[in-house]
N, C-alpha and C positions, 0 to 999 in steps of 0.2 A: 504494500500500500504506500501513495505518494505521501508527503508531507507539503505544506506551506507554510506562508509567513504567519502568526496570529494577526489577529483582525482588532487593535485600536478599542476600545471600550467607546462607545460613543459619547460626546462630549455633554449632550446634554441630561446624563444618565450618573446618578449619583452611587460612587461602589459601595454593595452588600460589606456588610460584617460579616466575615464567616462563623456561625455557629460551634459550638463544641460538639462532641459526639450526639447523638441521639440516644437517647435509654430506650426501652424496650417497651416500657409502659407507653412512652409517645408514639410509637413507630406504631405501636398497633392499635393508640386512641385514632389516629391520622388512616391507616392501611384499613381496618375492620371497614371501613366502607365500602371499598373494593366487594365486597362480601354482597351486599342486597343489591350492588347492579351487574354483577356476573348472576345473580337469578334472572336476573328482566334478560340479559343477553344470549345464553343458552338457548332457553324457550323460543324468542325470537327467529334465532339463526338458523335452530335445528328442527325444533319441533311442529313450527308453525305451516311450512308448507302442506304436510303430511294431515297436520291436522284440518284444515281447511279441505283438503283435495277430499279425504274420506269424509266429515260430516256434512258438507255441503255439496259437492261431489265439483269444485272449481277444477279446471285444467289448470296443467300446468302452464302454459300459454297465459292465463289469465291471472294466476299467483304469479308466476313472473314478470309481469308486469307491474301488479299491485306491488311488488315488493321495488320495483326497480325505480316506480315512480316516488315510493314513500322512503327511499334512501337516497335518491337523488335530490330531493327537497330536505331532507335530512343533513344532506352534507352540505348542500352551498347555505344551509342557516347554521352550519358550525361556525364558518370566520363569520361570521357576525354574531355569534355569540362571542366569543373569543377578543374582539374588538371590544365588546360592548363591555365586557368585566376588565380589560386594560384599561380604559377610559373610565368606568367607575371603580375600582379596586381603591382607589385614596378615600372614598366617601363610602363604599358600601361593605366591602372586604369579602371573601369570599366566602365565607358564610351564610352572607345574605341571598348569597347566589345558589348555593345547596338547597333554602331554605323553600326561595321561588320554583326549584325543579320539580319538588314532592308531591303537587297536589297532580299534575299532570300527566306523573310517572304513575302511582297509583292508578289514577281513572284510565289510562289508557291500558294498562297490560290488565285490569279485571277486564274491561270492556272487550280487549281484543281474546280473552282465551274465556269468557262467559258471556260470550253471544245471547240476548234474548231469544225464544220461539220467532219471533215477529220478524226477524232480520231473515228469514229461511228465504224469502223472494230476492230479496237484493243482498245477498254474502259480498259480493264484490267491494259493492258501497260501503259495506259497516266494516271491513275487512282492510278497506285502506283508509278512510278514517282515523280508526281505530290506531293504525301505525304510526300515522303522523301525529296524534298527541301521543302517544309513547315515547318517541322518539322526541320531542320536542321537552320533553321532561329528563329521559336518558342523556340528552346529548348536554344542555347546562349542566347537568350535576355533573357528567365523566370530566367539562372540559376545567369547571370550576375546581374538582377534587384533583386533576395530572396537574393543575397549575398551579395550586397551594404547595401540593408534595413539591413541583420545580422551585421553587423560591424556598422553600425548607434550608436546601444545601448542595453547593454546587462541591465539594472534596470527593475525591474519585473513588472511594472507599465509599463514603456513606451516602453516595446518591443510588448507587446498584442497591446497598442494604437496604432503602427506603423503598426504592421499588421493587425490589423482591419480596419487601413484607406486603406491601397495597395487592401485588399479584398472588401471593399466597394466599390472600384473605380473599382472592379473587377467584382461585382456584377452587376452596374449601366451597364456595358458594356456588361452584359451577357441579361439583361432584352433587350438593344436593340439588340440583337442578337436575341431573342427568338420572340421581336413583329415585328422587322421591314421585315422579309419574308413575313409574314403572308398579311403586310398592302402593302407592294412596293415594295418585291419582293427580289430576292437573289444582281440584281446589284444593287439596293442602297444598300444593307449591303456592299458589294465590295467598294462601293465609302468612306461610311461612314469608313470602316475599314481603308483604305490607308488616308483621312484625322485627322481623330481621332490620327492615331498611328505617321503621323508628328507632327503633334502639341503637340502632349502627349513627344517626343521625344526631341522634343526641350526646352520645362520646363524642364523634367528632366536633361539635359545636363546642361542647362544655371540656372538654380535657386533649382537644389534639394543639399542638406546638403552632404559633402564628409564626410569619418570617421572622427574619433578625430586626427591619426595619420596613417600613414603607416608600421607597424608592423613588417614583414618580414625577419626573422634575419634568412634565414635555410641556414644552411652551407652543407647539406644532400650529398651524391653526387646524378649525373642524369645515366642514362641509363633504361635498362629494370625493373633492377631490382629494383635501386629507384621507380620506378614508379609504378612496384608490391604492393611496399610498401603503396608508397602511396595512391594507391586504400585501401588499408586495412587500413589503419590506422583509419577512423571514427570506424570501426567494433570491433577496440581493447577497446574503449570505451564502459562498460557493458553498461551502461546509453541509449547510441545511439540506441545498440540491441536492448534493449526491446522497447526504440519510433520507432523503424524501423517495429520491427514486428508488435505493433497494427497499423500502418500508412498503414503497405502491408494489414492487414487483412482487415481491416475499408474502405480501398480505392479498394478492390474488392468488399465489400458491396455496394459502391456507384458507381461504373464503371458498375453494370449486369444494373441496373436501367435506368441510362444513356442512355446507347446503344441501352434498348428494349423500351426505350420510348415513341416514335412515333409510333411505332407497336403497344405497347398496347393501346395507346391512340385511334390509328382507328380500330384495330379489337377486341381488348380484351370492349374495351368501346362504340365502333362505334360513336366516340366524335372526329374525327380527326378535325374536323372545330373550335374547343375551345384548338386544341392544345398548340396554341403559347400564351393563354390567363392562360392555366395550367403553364405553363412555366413563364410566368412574376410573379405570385400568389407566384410560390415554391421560386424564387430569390427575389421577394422583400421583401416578409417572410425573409429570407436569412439579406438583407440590413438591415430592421428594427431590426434584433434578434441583429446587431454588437453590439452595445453600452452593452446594455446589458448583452452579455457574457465577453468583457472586464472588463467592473463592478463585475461581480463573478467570474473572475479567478484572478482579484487583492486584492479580499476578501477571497477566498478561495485556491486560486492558480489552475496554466494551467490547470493542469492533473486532480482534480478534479469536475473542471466546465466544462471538453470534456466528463470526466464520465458519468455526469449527462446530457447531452447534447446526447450522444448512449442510454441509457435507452428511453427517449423521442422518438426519433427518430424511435425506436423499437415500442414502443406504438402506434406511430399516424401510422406506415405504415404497420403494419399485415391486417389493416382491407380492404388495398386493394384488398386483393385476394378474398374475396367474393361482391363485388360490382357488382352489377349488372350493365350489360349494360344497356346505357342512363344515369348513376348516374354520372351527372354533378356535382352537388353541393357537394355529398359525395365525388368525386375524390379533389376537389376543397379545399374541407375541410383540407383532406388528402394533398393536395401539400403545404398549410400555415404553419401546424404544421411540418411535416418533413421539410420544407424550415427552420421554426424556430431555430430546430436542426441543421440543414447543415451554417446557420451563427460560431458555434462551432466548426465543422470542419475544417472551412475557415481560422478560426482570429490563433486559438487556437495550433494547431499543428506547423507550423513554429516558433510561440512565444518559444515554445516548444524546438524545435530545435535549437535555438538562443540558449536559457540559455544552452541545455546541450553542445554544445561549448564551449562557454564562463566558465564553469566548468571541461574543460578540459584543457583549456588555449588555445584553436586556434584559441580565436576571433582576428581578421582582419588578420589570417595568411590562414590558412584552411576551410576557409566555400564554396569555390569552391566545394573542396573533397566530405565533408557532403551533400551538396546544388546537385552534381551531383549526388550520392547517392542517393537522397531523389527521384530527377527527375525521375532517372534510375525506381526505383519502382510505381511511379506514373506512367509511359508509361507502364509499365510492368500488374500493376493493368487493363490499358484500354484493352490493347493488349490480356492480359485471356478473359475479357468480351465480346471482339469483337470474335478471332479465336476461343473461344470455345463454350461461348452461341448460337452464331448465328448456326453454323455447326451442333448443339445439338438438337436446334429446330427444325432445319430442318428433322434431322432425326429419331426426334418424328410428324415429320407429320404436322408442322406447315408451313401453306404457306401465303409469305405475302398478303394481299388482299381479304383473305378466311374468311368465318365465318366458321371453322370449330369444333365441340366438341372439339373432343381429342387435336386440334393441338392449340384452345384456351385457354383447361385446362392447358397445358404443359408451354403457355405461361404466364398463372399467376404463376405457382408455379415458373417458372427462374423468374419474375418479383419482384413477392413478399415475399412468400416464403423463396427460396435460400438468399436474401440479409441480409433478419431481422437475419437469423442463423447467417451470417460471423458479423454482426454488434454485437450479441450478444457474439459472440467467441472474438472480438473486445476488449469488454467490461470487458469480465473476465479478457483479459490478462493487459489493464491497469489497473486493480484492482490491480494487484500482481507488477505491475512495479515499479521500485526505481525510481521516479519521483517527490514526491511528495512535497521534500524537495529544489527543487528550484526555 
């Protein structure tokens, strides 16, 4: 990987005090929230297609669209979220911003997974609806909670610690997401989600760690074209580019997966009854690997322990596509090692993110901008995965419920195939990234 010159602290940007270590008590008043919005995220990403297709009986063609249109309005209202909490964070702090997310997050993930009787004529309607206040509540809290954790601390040691713990507690919420349908069903995940994310809500508010300072010196002016600007401004950072573009490339590797996962689980595997038990294996794999990859990117640094983290991941997941159906144990195998890898992704990219900030000079000013940014492309990543795989599939002949040849072949190669490419495209391009250096 190249190196460059550092990039100047901008001048109208007052420097952070760096923090002392973090204790353990903070890291997880601050992280436990990771915990109630990896419930809303799960459900979302995985569950919802399948569940809509079977109780209303939507095509995929028309879930893929509902999903592609309610993540494409999902991501371009990130940077301006993101804008909107840099511009008030001196007056309102990010708390306030937590606090505005909840009523929204709540009514839309009941409303999208406890459909009335009434809604049986129009599923489409209340279907995407439904997504857009979800996400409209999901996407304030995620971008107001990765931005509080960036301004925490920029020391290369305890910014991976911080977010190895936000992802751990992300993980833990994601395992119950994935067993508890399977055991009790979609309304105790509902129950469990609106208690989890009060409680998780109120730590954070009352006992997580605020910055060192409040930063904010921009004299800039406002209007449109401030605001042009300030959408660009992460972009003017070469640094950002290049973690942008393997973040976009790497997060369509792991979105096609996602999406077809329940699918291949019952038709590509005929294993839909061990689904939510594949599921706990790949995220707790996931939980266990954190320690771990914290430990080699404080020895070797971020960009080269996510490196070696996509190699991995590449390995254990090619051999999906010839698994035969019935291959429990081989698929099982298959979801620990790539879980392995996916703790890498987790901790390691936002640590990522922090420092090139923080080497730009906008830590506690600008990490809304960056942080909606980053969002913008993660919805963007689900959003290809949903409106294009699904529609693709389809019109190779795969039907959900079917054991068909062609329309199974089809379905491993978008399963495993296509991803290991973009993860290996991933790869190169942080090979070549100026990262390596912070």
């Amino acid at each position: 990987m190249t190196s460059v010159t550092p990039v100047p602290p901008s001048p109208t940007l007052v420097a952070l005090r760096e923090p002392a270590a973090l204790r353990l008590s903070a890291l997880l008043a601050y992280g436990l929230f990771g915990l109630p919005l990896a419930l809303v995220a799960l459900p979302i990403y995985v569950y919802v297609p399948q569940f809509y297709a079977e109780r209303f009986g939507l095509s995929l063609t028309m879930i893929g669209t509902a999903l592609l249109l309610a993540r494409v309005f999902d991501a371009f209202i990130d940077p301006a979220f993101g804008l909107w909490i840099d511009r008030s964070n001196g007056r309102l702090g990010y708390p306030r911003f937590i606090l505005l997310a909840l009523p929204p997050l709540v009514i839309g993930f009941i409303a999208l997974f406890h459909p009335p009787a009434v809604v049986a004529g129009q599923p489409f309607a209340w279907f995407l609806a439904s997504l857009l206040l979800v996400y409209v509540g999901f996407s304030l809290a995620m971008i107001a909670h990765q931005s509080w954790g960036a301004a925490l601390t920029q020391a290369r040691g305890e910014r991976a610690r911080l977010t190895a713990t936000r992802e751990g507690c992300g993980l833990l919420g994601v395992v119950i997401a994935a067993a508890l349908p399977s055991v009790a069903g979609i309304g105790w995940l509902s129950a469990v989600f609106v208690a989890m994310l009060v409680m998780a809500a109120a730590l954070l508010l009352a006992a997580a760690p605020r910055p060192a300072s409040t930063v904010l010196a921009d004299v800039s002016p406002t209007g449109g074209q401030a605001t042009l600007a300030r959408l660009k401004e992460p972009f003017r950072n070469r640094r950002f580019r290049w973690l942008f573009a393997v973040f976009v490339v790497n997060g369509i590797a792991a979105a096609i997966p996602a999406t077809l996962f329940l699918f291949f689980a019952k038709d590509g595997l005929q294993l839909e009854r061990y689904a939510g038990l594949f599921l706990v294996l790949y995220f707790s794999a996931a939980a266990v690997s954190l320690p771990l990859w914290v430990a080699l990117a404080r020895r070797r640094g971020e960009a080269s322990a996510w490196l070696i983290s996509m190699l991995l991941a590449i390995a254990a997941f090619i051999w999906v596509y010839d698994l035969p159906a019935g291959a429990a144990i081989g698929f099982g195998a298959v979801c620990v090692m790539s879980g392995f890898a996916l703790g890498a992704d987790l901790a390691l990219p936002p640590a990522l993110l922090a420092a090139v900030i923080a080497r730009a000079g906008h830590s506690g000013a600008r990490e809304g901008a960056y942080f909606g940014a980053w969002s913008w492309a993660t919805k963007m990543n689900l959003a290809l995965a949903a409106g294009v795989a699904l529609p693709l599939l389809e019109h190779l002949g795969y039907v959900p419920g079917t054991v068909d040849a062609d329309g199974t072949q089809a379905l491993r190669v978008a399963y495993a195939l296509l991803p290991c490419a973009l993860k290996l495209l991933s790869a190169s391009l942080l090979w070549r990234a100026p990262l390596d250096d912070l």
